[in-house]
C-alpha positions in Angstrom: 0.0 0.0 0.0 1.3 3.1 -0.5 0.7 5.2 2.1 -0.9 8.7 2.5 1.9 11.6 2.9 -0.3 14.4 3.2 0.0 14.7 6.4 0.4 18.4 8.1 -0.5 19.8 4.8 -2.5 23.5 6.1 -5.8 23.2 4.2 -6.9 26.7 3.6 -10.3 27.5 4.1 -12.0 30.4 1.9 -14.6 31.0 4.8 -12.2 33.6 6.8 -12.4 35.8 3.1 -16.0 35.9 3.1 -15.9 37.5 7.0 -13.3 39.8 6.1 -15.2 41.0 3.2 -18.9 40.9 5.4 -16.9 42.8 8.2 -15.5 45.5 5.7 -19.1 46.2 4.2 -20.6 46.5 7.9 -18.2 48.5 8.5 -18.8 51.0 5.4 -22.8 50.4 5.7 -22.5 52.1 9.3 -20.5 54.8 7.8 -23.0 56.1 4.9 -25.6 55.1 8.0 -24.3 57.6 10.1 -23.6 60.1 7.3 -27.3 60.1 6.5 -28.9 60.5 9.8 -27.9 64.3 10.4 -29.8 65.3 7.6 -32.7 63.1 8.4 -32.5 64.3 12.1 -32.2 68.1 11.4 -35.1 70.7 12.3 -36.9 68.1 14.7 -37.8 69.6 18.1 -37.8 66.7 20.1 -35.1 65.2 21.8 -32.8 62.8 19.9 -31.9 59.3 21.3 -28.3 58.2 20.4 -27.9 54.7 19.9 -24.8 53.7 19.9 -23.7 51.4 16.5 -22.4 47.5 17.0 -18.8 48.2 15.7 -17.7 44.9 14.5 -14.3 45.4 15.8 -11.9 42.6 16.9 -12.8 42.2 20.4 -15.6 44.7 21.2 -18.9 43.7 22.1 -22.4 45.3 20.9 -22.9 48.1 23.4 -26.6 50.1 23.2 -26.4 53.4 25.1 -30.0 55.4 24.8 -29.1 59.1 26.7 -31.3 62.0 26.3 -29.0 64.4 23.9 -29.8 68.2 24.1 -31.3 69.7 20.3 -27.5 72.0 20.7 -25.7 68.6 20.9 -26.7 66.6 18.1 -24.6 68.2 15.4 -21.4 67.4 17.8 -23.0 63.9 17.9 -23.8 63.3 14.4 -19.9 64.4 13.6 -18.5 62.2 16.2 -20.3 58.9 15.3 -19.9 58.9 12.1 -16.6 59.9 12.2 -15.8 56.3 14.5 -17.4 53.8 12.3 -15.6 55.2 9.4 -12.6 55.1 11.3 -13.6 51.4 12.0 -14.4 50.3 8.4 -10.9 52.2 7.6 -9.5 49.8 10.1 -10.8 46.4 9.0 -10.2 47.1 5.6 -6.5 48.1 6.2 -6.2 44.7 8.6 -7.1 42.9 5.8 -4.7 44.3 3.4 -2.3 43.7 6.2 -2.6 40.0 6.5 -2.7 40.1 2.6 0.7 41.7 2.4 2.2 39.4 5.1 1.0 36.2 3.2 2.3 37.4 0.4 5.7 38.0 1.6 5.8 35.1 4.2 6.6 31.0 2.9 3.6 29.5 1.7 2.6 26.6 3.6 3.8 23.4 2.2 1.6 22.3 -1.1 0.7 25.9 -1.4 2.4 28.5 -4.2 3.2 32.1 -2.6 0.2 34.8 -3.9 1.2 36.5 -6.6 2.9 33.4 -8.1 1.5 30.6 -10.7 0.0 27.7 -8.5 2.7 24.6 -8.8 0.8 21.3 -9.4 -0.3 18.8 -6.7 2.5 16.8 -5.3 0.6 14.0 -4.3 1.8 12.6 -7.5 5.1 13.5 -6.9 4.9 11.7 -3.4 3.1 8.6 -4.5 6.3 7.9 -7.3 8.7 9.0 -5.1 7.0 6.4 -2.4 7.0 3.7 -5.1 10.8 4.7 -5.7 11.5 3.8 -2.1 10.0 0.7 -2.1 11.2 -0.7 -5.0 14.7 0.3 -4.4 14.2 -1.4 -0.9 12.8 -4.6 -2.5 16.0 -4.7 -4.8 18.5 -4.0 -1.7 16.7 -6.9 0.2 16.6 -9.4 -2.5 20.0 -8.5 -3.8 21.1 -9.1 -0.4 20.0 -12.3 -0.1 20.7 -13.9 -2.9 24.1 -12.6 -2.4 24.2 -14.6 0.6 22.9 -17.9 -1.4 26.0 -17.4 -3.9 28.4 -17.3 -1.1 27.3 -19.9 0.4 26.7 -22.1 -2.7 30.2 -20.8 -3.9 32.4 -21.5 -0.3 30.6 -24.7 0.5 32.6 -27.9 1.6 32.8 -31.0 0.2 29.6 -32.6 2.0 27.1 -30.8 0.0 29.0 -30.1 -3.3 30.1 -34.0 -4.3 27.8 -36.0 -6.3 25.8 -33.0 -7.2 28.5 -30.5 -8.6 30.0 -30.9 -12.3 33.3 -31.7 -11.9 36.5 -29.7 -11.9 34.0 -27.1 -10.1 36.5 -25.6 -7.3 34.9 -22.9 -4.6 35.1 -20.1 -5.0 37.4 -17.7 -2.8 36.0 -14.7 -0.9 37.6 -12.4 -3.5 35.1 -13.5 -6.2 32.0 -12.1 -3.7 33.5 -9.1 -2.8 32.8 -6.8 -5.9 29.2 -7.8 -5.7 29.1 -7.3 -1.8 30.5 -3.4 -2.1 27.8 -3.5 -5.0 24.8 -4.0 -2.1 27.0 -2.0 0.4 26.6 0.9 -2.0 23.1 0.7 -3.0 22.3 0.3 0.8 23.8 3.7 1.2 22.3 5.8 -1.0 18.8 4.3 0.0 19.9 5.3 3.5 20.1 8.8 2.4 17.1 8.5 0.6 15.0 7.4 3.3 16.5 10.2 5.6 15.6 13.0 2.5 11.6 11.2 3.0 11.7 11.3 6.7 13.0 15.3 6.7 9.8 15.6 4.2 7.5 14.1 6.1 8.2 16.3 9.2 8.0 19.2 7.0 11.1 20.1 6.2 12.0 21.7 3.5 8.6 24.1 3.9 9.1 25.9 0.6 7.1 24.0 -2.3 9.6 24.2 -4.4 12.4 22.8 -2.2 10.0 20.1 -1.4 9.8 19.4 -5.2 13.6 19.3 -5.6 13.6 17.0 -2.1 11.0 14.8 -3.9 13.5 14.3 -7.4 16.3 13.7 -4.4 15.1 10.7 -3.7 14.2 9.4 -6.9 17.4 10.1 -7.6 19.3 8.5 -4.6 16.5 5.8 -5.5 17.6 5.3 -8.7 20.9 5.2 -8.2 20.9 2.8 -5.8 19.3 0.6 -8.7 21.9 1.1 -11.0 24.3 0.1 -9.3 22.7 -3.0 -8.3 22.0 -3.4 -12.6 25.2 -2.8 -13.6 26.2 -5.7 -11.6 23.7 -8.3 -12.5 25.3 -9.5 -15.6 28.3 -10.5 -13.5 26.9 -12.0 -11.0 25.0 -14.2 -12.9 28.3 -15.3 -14.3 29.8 -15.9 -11.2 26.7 -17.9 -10.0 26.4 -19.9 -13.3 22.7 -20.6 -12.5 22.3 -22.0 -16.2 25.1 -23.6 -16.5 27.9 -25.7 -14.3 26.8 -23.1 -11.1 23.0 -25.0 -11.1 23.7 -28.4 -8.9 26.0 -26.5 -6.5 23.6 -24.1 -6.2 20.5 -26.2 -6.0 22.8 -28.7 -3.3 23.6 -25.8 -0.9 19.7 -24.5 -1.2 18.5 -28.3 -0.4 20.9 -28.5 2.8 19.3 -25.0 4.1 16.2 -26.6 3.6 17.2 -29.5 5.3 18.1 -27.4 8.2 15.2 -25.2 8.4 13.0 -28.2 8.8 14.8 -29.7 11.1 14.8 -26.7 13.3 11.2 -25.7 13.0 10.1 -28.4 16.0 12.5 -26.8 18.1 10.9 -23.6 17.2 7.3 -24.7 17.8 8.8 -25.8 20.9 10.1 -22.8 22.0 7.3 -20.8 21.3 5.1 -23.4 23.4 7.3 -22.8 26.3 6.5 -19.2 26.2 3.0 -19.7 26.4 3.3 -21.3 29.3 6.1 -18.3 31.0 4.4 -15.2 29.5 1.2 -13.6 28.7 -0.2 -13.5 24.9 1.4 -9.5 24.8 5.1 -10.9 24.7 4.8 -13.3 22.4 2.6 -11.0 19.7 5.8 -10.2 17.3 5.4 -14.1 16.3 2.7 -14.9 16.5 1.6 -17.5 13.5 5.5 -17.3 12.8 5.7 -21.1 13.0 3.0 -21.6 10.2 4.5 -18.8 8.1 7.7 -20.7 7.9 6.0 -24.1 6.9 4.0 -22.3 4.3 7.0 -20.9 2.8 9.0 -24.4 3.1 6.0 -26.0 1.3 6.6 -23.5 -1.2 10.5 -23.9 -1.8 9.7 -28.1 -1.6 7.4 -27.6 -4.9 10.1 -25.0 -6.7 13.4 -27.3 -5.5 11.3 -30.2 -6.9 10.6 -28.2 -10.4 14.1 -26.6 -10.5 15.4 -30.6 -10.6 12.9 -31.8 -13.3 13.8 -29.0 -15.4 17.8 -29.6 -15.1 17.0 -33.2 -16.0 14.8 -31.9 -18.7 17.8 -29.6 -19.9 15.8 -26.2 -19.3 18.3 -24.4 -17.5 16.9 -21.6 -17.5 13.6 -22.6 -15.8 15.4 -25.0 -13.1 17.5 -21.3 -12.5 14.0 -19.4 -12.0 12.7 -22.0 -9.5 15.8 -22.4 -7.8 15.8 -18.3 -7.1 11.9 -18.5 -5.9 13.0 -21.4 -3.6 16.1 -19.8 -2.0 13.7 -17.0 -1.3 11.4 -18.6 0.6 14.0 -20.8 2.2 15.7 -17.2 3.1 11.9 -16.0 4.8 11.5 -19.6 6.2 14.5 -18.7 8.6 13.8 -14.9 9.1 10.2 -16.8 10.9 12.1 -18.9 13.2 15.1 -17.0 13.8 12.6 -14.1 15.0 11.3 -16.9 17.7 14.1 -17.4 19.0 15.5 -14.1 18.9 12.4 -13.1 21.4 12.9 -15.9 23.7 16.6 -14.7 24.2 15.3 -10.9 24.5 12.9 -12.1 27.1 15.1 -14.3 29.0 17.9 -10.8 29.3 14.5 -8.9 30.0 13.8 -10.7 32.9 17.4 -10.9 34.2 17.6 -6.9 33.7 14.6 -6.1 35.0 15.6 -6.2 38.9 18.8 -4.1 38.1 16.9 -1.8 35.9 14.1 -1.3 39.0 16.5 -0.2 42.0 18.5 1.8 39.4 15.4 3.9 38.9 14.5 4.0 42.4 17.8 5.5 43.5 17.7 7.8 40.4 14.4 9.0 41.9 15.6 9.2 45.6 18.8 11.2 44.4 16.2 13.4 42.5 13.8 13.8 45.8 16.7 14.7 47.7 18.2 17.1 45.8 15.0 19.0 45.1 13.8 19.1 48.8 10.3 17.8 47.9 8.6 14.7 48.4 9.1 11.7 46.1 5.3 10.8 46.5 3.7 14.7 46.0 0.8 13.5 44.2 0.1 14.8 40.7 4.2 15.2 40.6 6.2 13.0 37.9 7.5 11.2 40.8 4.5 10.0 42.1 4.0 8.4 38.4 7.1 6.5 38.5 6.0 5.8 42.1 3.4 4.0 40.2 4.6 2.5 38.0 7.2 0.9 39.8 4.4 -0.5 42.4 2.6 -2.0 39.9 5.7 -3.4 38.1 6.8 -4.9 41.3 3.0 -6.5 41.7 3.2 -8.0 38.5 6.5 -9.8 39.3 5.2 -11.0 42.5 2.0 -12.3 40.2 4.8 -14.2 38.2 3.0 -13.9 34.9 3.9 -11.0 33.2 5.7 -9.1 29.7 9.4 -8.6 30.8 10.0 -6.7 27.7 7.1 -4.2 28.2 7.8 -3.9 32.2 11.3 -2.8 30.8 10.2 -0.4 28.6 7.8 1.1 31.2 10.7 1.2 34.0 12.8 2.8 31.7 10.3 5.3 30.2 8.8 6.4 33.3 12.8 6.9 34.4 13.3 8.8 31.6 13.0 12.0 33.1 15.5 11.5 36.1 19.5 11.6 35.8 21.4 9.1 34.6 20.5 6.5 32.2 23.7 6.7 30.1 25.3 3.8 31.0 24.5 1.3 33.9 20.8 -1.0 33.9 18.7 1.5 32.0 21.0 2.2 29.1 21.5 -1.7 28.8 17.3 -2.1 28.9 17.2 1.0 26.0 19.5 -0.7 24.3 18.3 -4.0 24.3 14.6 -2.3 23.3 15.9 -0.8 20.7 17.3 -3.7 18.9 14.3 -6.0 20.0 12.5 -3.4 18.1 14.3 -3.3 15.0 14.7 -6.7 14.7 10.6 -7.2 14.7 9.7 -4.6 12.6 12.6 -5.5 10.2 11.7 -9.1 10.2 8.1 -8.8 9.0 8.7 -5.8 6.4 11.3 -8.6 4.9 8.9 -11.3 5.1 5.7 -9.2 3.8 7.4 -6.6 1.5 5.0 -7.3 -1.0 2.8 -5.5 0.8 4.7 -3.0 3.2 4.7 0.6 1.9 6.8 3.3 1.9 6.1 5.1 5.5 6.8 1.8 7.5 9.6 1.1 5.7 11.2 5.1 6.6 10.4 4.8 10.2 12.4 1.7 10.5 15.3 3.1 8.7 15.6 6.0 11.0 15.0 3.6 13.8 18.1 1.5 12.7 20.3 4.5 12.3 19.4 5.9 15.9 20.4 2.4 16.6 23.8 3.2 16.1 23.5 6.8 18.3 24.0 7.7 21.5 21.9 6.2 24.4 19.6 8.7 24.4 18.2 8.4 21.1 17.9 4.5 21.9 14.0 5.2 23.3 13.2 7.4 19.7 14.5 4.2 18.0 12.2 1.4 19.8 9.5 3.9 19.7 10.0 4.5 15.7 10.4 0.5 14.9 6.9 -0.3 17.0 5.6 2.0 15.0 6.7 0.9 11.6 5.6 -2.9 12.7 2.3 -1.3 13.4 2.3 0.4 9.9 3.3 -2.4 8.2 0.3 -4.7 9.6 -1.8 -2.2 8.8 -0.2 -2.7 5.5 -0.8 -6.2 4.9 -4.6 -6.1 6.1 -5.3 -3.4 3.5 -3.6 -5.3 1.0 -5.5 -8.3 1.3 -5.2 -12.0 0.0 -2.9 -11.4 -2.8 -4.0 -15.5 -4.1 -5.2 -15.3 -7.9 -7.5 -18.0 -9.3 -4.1 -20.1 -9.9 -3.1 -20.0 -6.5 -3.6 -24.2 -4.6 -4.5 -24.6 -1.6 -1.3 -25.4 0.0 1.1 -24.8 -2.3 2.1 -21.3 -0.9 2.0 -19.3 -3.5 -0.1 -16.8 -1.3 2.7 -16.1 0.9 5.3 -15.9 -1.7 3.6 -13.1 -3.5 3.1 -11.1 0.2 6.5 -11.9 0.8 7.3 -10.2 -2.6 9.3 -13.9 -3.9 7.2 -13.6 -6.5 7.1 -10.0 -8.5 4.1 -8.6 -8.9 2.1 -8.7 -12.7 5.1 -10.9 -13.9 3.9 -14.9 -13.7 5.6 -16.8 -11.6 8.9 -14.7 -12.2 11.1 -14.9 -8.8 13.1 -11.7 -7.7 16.7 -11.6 -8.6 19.9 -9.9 -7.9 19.7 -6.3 -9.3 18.3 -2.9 -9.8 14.6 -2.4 -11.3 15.9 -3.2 -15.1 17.3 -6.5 -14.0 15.6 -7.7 -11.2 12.7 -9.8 -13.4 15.3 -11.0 -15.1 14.7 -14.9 -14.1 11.1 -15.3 -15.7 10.7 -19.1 -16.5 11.1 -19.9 -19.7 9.0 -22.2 -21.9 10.7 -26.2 -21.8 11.4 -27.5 -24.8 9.5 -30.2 -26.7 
């Protein structure tokens, strides 16, 4: 989905004209209305009563004043109020040319040309490509990625999964032969890093200027684009290094049938692990995998059908097919074991949760006693921030006394609600940030990987600012867990809106569901995997035709 970048656009309203204009003609109606009354009042005898005019002036109110006015007063009168409602249609009219000359000189709001100046077209189209650029370029850097790491492997690997499969005289391949295709994906990875930090700048608002936002927008198509070619300019090699259609398909297809083997054999330990967390923690820590264990068999059912097709076609001497089935498979071999490493990454995080926790408590209770002391006041002052942490501590301590409770979000709590105090730079709490921080990452990162079919371009900018703060200092550690929950929380919303992406051709079990949503399979190109490369080259594997 691509998502909505609208956001703190100032929508101008044309109501506040339409006052202006009505408080300008009351104001000029009460003038001539004034004017006129002398001569309809001269030459009576009786007295006059003056009633004094609703000014519609900012901030007074309608005041009636009826006073008995002597017949020698009234020409003094009929001078004198006259004389203030023109003085306050004079005034309205020159506020209003005020604010007109201060719009005109001050930056337009963002979407909005400067008065005076041709209206520049909508950006939303602008935004929508450039969000289109990111994700594709994003998609490429992933896949290019992993493949990479496919070809290492299949390139480096012993003797136990090379012999009887590998064409003879086929000797691995040294670390050298990787390394230009490695700085290839190190490069790209970079200027989509700078691309995403030009998207985040634009979606706080900055540059404000609409034309600087239009030249920020063509940035990152550029940095985008870039990043593609150098990914394209590279794909020719690599797939002569890798040798897919050629001596490079059994090694290949060996190495991907050994991860396979491995995957499966972990996945009981996985479903194990995740059943002993049911029984430790409440359904809120284990949310980030939830139906992670299924996910992985249903993309392992997927790479069993594609290793089985990319063998028949070898033996039927369509290379080029068996190297199209093989890349689909090591794709969903790759998301198979980004599922169960991310079990096992959260039992770890919860395990040092619950061994930091304690340290992380009476760190924050002395940071808040230091900060008692030195202020002279009462921890407990109710109302105060103290008396917050007060409770939050107390009912972070019940909780542990309950026994059944979210380490990782009492953590987060302690440390938040610690925030405020000194400290925090080092010791228990920096550890917890830390540790929050990558947890974070790790989740959100996992599932835009695994459903990048779907994921748009918002989910996928918070996360890349989250990982770079990952690399600040500890302070920034809380922005960067906050900013990956987020993404993961964009990117559901992601998948739900996109839907079951199964066409009529899709089996039941065969998985071809969750390789399109993981974005194994590119979309409107049948059954064509994603390959090594930029946007021109990344489609490059479509199955071809076997031959009679």
């Amino acid at each position: 989905m691509t998502p909505t970048m609208t956001r703190g656009r100032l929508r101008c309203s044309k109501g506040h004209i339409s006052v202006r204009v009505a408080h300008t003609l009351l104001g000029a109606t009460a003038g001539v209305v004034w004017l006129v009354l002398p001569v309809m009042t001269t030459g009576t005898e009786a007295t006059v009563p003056a009633v004094g005019a609703t000014v519609p002036a900012v901030g007074a109110a309608p005041v009636a004043v009826a006073q008995e006015v002597p017949e020698e007063e009234t020409s003094t009168a009929d001078l004198v109020l006259p004389l203030i409602a023109a003085g306050a249609a004079s005034a309205l009219a020159a506020y209003a040319y005020l604010r007109r000359t201060r719009r005109r000189g001050a930056p337009a709001p963002p979407g909005r040309a400067p008065a005076g100046h041709t209206a520049a077209p909508p950006a939303s189209g602008a935004e929508e490509r450039s969000a289109r650029s990111l994700v594709t370029a994003d998609d490429c850097v992933r896949t290019s990625r992993e493949e990479l790491d496919f070809a290492r492997g299949s390139l480096e690997a012993g003797p136990e999964v090379r012999t009887g499969e590998a064409v003879p005289g086929t000797a691995p391949a040294g670390p050298d032969r990787v390394e230009p295709f490695e700085r290839a994906v190190e490069d790209a990875e970079g200027e989509l890093a700078a691309a995403f930090g030009i998207r985040r700048r634009y979606d706080e608002g900055v540059p404000g200027e609409p034309a600087a936002r239009r030249h920020a927008l063509a940035g990152i198509d550029g940095r985008c684009a870039e990043a593609g070619r150098r990914l394209d300019e590279r794909a020719g090699a690599f797939d002569a290094l890798r040798a897919l259609e050629g001596e490079g398909l059994y090694p290949a297809l060996a190495f991907a049938e050994a991860r396979f083997r491995e995957l499966t054999g972990r996945t009981p330990a996985a479903e194990a692990t995740l059943a002993d967390l049911a029984v430790r923690f409440p359904p809120t820590a284990r949310v980030t995998v939830t139906g992670n264990i299924e996910q992985a068999k249903d993309r392992l059912v997927f790479a069993t059908t594609r290793l089985n097709q990319a063998r028949q076609s070898a033996d039927l001497g369509a290379p080029g097919r068996a190297a199209a089935h093989l890349r689909a498979a090591e794709s969903a071999i790759a998301q198979a074991g980004v599922f169960l490493d991310a079990v096992h990454g959260l039992a770890a995080r919860l395990g040092e949760a619950h061994d930091l926790l304690p340290d992380a408590l009476a760190e924050a209770e002395t940071a808040q006693g230091g900060a008692a002391g030195s202020a002279g006041a009462p921890a407990g002052k109710p109302g105060s921030g103290a008396a917050r942490l007060d409770g939050v501590l107390k009912a972070i301590r019940e909780e542990l006394a309950s026994g059944l409770y979210d380490p990782v979000d009492a953590l987060r709590r302690v440390v938040r609600a610690a925030e405020p105090l000194e400290g925090g730079r080092d010791g228990a709490r920096a550890r917890a940030g830390l540790l929050l921080a990558r947890g974070a990452v790790a989740d959100a990162d996992a599932f835009v990987a695994t459903h990048r079919g779907a994921v748009g371009a918002e989910a996928r900018t918070r996360l890349a600012e989250a990982r770079r703060l990952l690399g600040a200092e500890p302070a920034a550690w809380l922005t960067a867990d906050e900013l990956a929950r987020s993404a993961s929380d964009l990117a559901e919303q992601d998948v739900l809106l996109h839907g079951n992406p199964a066409g009529e051709a899709d089996l039941p079990g065969s998985g071809s569901a969750g390789a399109q949503l993981g974005g194994i399979l590119l979309p409107g190109l049948p059954d064509t995997p994603a390959a090594f490369g930029g946007p021109d080259s990344r489609g490059r594997r479509a199955p071809h035709v076997p031959p009679a």
